[in-house]
C-alpha positions in Angstrom: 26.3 -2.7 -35.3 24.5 -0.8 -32.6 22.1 2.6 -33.0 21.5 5.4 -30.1 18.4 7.2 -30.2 18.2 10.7 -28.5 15.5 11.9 -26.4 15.4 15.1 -27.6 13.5 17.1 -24.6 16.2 15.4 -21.7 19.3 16.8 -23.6 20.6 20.0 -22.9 23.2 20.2 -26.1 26.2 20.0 -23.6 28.2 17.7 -25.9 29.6 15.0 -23.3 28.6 12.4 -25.7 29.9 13.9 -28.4 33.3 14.2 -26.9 32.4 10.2 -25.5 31.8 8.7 -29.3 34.9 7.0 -30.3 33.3 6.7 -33.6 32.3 10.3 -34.0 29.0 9.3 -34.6 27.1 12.0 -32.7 26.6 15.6 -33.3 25.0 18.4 -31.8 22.5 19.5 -34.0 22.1 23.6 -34.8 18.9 23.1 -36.7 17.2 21.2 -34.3 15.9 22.4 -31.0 13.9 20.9 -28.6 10.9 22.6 -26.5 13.2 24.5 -24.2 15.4 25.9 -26.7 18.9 23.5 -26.8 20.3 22.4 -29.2 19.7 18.5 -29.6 22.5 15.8 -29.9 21.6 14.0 -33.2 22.8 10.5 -34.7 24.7 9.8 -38.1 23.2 6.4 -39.7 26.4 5.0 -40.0 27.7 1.6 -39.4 30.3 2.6 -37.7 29.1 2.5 -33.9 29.5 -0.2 -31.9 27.6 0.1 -29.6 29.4 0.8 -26.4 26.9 3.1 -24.6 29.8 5.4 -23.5 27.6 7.9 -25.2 25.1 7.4 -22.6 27.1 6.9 -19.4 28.4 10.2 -19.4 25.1 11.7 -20.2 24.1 13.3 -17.3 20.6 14.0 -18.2 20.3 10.2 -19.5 19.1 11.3 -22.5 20.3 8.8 -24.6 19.5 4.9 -25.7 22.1 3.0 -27.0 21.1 -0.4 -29.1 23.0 -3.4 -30.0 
């Protein structure tokens, strides 16, 4: 199915994709923070994504990559 890898010093932890994944397949990650301090979207190795890249169209620091 598909895969999204995170650029974790673009994202800002604002949660659009989170909100975006139909799949719930993204989450923001408390433990993880990137050099200026956020938060970083993180995601679950699960089968269930399909791959739609809504994750990443309402990303507004294109900080995501979606694969198919």
């Amino acid at each position: 199915m598909g895969r999204v890898t995170v650029k974790e010093e673009r994202c800002k932890g604002c949660g659009y994709c989170i909100e975006a994944c139909s799949s719930a397949n993204l989450y923001l990650d408390r433990d993880k923070r990137n050099k200026s301090g956020y938060s970083v979207a993180s995601f679950k190795d699960d089968e269930q994504c399909s791959g739609c890249a809504l994750c990443a169209e309402v990303c507004p620091d294109v900080a995501l990559e979606v694969y198919r």
